[in-house]
N, C-alpha and C positions, 0 to 999 in steps of 0.2 A: 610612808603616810599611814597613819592611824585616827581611829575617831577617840578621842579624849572626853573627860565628862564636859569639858569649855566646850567642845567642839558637838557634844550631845545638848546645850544649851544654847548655842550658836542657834544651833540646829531647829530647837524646839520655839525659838525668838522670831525666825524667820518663816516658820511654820506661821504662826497667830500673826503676823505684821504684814505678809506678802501672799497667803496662802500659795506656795507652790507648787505646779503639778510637776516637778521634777526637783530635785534637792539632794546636796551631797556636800555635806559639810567636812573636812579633812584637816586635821591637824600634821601641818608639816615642818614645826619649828625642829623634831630631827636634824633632819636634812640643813637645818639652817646651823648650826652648833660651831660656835665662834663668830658670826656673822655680826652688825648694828641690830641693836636689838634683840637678841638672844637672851634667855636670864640664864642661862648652864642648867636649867632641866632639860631640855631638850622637849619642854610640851609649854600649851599656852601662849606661844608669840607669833607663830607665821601658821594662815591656815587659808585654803584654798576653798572658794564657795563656788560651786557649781548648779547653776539654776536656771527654773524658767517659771513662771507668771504672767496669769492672765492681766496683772496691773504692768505689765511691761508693754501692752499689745496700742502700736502707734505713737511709742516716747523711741526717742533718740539712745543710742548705746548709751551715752554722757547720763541720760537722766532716768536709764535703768539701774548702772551702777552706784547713783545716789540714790535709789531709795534701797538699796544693799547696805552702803553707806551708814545712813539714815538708820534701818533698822537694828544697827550693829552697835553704833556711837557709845551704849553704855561699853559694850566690850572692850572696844578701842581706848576710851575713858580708865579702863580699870588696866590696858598693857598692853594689849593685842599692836603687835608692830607693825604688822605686816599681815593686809588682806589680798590674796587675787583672787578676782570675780570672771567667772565664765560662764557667760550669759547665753544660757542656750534657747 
C-alpha cells in the first residue's frame, strides 16, 4: 500500500468536501495487478479510504459511504475501479 499523487488528491478532495477528523487515503492498485480493472501500472485503480466525520454523526453506514461516494465521483469518473471505504 502507498500514498500516490491520485491518492494525495483523493486525499486533499475529501479534506474540503467531508472535513475529516481522521483520513487515510491508500493507493492499493499494487496489490491488485492482473485483477478487473487494473491498467498494468500498478497505481491509480484500487484505493482504500479510511475515515471519520463529523457529517457522518447520525446517518446510517449506507449513507456515510455515499457521501465518500459522492465526494469522489470525479475520480471514479476519470478510472478509479475500485474504492474501499472504512468508516471509522
Amino acid at each position: 500500500m502507498t500514498t500516490t499523487p491520485l491518492a494525495r488528491q483523493m486525499h486533499q478532495t475529501l479534506v474540503e468536501r467531508l472535513a475529516p477528523t481522521v483520513l487515510e487515503v491508500l493507493d492499493e492498485s499494487a496489490a491488485h495487478a492482473g485483477h478487473a480493472g487494473a491498467n498494468g501500472t500498478g497505481f491509480g485503480t484500487h484505493f482504500r479510504v479510511r475515515i471519520s466525520s463529523p457529517l457522518f454523526t447520525g446517518k446510517a453506514r449506507v449513507a456515510k459511504h455515499r457521501l465518500v461516494y459522492d465526494a469522489l465521483q470525479e475520480f471514479i469518473d476519470q478510472g478509479v475501479h475500485a474504492l474501499a471505504i472504512e468508516v471509522l
